[in-house]
ChimeraX commands (.cxc) that place a marker at each C-alpha (Angstrom):
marker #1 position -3.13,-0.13,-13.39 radius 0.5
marker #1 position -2.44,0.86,-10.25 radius 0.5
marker #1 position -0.82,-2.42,-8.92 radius 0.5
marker #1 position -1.26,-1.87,-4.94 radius 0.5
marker #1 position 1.04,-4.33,-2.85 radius 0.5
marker #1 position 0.87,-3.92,0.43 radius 0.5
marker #1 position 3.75,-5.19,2.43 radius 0.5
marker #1 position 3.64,-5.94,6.66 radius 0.5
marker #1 position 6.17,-7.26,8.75 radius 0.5
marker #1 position 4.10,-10.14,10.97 radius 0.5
marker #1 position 4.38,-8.69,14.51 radius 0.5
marker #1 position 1.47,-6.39,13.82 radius 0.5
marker #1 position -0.96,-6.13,16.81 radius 0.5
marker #1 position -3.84,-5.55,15.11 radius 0.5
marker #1 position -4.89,-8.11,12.47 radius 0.5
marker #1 position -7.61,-6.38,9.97 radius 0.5
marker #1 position -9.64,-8.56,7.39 radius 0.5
marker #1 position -6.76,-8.09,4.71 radius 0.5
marker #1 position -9.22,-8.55,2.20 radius 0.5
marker #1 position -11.14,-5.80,3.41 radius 0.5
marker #1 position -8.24,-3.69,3.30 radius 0.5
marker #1 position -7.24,-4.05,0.03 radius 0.5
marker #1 position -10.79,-3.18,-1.42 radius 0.5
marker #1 position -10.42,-0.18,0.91 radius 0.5
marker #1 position -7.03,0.55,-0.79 radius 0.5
marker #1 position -8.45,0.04,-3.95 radius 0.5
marker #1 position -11.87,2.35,-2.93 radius 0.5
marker #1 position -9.88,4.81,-1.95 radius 0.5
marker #1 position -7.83,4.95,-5.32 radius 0.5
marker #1 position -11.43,5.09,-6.72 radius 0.5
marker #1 position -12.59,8.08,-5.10 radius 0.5
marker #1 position -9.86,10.13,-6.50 radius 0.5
marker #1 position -11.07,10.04,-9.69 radius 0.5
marker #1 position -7.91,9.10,-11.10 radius 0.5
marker #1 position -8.46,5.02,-11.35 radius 0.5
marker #1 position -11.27,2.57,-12.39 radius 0.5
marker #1 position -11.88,-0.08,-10.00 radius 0.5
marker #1 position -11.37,-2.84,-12.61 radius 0.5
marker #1 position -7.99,-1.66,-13.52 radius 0.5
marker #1 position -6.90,-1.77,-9.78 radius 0.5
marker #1 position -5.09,-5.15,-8.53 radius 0.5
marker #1 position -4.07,-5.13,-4.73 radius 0.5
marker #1 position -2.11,-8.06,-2.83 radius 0.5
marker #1 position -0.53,-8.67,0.53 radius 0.5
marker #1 position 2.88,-9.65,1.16 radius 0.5
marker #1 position 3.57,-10.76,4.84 radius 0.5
marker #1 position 7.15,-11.01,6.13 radius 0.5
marker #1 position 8.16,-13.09,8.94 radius 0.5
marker #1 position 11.68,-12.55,8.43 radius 0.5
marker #1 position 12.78,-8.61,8.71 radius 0.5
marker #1 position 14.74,-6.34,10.50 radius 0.5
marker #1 position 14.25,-2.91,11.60 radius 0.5
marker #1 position 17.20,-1.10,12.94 radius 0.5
marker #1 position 18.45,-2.91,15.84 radius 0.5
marker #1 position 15.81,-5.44,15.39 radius 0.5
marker #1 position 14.36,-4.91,18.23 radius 0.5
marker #1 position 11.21,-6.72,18.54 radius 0.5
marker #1 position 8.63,-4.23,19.24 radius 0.5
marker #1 position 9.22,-2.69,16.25 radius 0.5
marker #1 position 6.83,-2.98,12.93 radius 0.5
marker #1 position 6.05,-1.59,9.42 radius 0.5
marker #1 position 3.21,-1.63,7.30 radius 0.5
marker #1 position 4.40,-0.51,3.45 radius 0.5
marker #1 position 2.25,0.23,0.75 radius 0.5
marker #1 position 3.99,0.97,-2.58 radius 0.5
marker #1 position 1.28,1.92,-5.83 radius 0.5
marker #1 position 3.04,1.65,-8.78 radius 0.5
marker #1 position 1.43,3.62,-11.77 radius 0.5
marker #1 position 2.43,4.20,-15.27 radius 0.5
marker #1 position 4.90,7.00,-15.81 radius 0.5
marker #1 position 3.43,10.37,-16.61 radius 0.5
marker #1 position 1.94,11.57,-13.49 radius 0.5
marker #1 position 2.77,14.69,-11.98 radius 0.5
marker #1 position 4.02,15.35,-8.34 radius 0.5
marker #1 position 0.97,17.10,-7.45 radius 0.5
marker #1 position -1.01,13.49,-8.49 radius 0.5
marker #1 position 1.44,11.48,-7.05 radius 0.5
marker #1 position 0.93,12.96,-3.88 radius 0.5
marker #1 position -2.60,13.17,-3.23 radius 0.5
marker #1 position -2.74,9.65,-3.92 radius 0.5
marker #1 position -0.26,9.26,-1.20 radius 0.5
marker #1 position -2.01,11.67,1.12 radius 0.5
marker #1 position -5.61,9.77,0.34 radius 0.5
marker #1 position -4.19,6.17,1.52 radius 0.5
marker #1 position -2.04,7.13,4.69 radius 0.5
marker #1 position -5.68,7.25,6.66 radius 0.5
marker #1 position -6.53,3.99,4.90 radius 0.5
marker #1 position -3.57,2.41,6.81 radius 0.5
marker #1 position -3.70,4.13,9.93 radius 0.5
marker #1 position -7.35,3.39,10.59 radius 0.5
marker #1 position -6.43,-0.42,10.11 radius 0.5
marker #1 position -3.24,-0.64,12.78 radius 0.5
marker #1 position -4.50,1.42,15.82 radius 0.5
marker #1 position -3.35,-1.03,18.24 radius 0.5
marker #1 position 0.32,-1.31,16.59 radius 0.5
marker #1 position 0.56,2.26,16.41 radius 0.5
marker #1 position -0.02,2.72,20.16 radius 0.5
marker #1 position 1.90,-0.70,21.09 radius 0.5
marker #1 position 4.91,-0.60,18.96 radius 0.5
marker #1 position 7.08,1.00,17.31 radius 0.5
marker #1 position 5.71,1.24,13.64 radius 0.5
marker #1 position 6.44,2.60,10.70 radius 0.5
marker #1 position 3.60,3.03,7.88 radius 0.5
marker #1 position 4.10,4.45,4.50 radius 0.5
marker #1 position 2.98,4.80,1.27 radius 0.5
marker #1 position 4.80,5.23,-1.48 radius 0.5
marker #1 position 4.10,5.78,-5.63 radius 0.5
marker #1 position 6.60,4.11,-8.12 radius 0.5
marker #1 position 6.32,5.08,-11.64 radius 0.5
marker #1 position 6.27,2.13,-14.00 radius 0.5
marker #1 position 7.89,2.75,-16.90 radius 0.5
marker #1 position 5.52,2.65,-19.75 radius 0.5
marker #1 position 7.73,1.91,-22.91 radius 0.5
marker #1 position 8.82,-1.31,-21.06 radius 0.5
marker #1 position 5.25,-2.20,-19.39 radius 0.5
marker #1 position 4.11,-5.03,-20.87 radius 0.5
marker #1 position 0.25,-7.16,-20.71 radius 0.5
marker #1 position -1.69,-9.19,-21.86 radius 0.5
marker #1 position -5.33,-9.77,-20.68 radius 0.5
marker #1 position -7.32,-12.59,-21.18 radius 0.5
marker #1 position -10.89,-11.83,-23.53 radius 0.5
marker link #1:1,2 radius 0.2
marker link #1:2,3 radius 0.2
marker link #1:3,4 radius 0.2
marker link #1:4,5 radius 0.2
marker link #1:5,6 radius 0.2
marker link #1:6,7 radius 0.2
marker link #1:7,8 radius 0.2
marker link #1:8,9 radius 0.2
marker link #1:9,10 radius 0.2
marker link #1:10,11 radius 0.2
marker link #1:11,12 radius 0.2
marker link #1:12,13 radius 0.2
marker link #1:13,14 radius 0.2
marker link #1:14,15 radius 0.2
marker link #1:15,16 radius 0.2
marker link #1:16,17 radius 0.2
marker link #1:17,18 radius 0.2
marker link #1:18,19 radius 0.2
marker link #1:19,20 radius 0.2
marker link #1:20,21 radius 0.2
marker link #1:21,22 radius 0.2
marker link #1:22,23 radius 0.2
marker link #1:23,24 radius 0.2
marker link #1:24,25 radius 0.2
marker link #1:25,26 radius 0.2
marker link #1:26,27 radius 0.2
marker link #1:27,28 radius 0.2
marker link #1:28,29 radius 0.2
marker link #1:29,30 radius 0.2
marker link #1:30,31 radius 0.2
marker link #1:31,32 radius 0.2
marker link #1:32,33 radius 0.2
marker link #1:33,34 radius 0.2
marker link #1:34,35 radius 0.2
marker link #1:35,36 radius 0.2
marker link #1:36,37 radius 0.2
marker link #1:37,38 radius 0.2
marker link #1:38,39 radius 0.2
marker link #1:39,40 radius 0.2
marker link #1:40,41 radius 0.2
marker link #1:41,42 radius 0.2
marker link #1:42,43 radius 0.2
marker link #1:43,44 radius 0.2
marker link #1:44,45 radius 0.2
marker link #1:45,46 radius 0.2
marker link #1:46,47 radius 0.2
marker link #1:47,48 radius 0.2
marker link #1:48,49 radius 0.2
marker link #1:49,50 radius 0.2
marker link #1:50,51 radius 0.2
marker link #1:51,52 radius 0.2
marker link #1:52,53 radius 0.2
marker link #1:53,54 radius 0.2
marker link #1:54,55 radius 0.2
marker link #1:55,56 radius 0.2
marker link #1:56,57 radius 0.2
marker link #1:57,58 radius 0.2
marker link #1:58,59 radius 0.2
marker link #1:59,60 radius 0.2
marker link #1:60,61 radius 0.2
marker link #1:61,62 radius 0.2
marker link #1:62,63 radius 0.2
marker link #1:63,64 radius 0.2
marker link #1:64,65 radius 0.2
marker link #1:65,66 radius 0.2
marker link #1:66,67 radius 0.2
marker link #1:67,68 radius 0.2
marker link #1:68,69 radius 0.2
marker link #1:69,70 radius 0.2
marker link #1:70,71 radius 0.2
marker link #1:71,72 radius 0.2
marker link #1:72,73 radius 0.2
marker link #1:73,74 radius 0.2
marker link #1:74,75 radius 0.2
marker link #1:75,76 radius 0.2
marker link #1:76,77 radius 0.2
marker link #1:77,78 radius 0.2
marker link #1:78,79 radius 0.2
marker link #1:79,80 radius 0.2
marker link #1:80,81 radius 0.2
marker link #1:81,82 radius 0.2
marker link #1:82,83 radius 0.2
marker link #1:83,84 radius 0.2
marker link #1:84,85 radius 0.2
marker link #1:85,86 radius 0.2
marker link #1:86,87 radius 0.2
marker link #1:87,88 radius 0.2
marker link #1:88,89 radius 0.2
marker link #1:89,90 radius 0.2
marker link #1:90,91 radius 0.2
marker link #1:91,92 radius 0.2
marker link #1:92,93 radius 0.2
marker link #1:93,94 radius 0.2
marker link #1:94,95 radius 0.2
marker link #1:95,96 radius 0.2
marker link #1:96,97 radius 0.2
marker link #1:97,98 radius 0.2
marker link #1:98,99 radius 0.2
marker link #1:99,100 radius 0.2
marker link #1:100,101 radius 0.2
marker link #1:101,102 radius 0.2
marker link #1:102,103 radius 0.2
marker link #1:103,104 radius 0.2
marker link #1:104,105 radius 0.2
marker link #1:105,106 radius 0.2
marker link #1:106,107 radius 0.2
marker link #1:107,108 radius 0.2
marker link #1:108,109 radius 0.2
marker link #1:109,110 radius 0.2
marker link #1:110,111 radius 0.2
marker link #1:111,112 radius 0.2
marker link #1:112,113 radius 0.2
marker link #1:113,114 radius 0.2
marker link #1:114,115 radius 0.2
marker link #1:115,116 radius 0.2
marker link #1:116,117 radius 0.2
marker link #1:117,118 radius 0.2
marker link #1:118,119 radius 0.2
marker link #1:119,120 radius 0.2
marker link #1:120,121 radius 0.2
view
């Protein structure tokens, strides 16, 4: 835990090495002392069919939602938030100039009675 999936819409200027990103999502998460890297699993979803608004086609999004086990408080939740919003922003500086685009970052709560998993010895 966290899972980190990091959803773009594919009319993104800039194209970072994704890879690079995610272990920069998942450094981050790191660094606050909350996570372990090992527990940390990151992926990219890419969507090449969206629409924002009118659908015009300048516009963009980058999402990332963390979802974490229940139990956090607001306080948590939100300097997790507040540590990956850079993260994103230093990736897309050419979208953000060019285009209309959105980036967030959002934490779910998972909800731990039903949380199930299994790992592998």
């Amino acid at each position: 835990m966290p899972h980190c999936i990091l959803e773009t819409s594919d009319n993104l200027l800039d194209q970072p090495d994704w890879r690079g990103l995610l272990l920069a999502i998942n450094g981050t998460l790191v660094e606050t002392g909350f996570f372990q890297a090992g527990d940390i699993k990151s992926r990219l979803v890419r969507h090449d069919t969206f629409a924002i608004g009118d659908g015009a086609p300048d516009q963009a999004f980058v999402t990332l939602n963390v979802q974490i086990l229940q139990g956090r408080t607001d306080d948590v939740k939100a300097t997790l938030s507040a540590a990956l919003l850079p993260v994103l922003t230093r990736a897309f500086p050419q979208t953000l100039a060019q285009r209309r685009c959105s980036l967030t970052v959002q934490i779910t709560d998972i909800h731990r009675p039903s949380y199930g998993r299994k790992v592998s010895d």
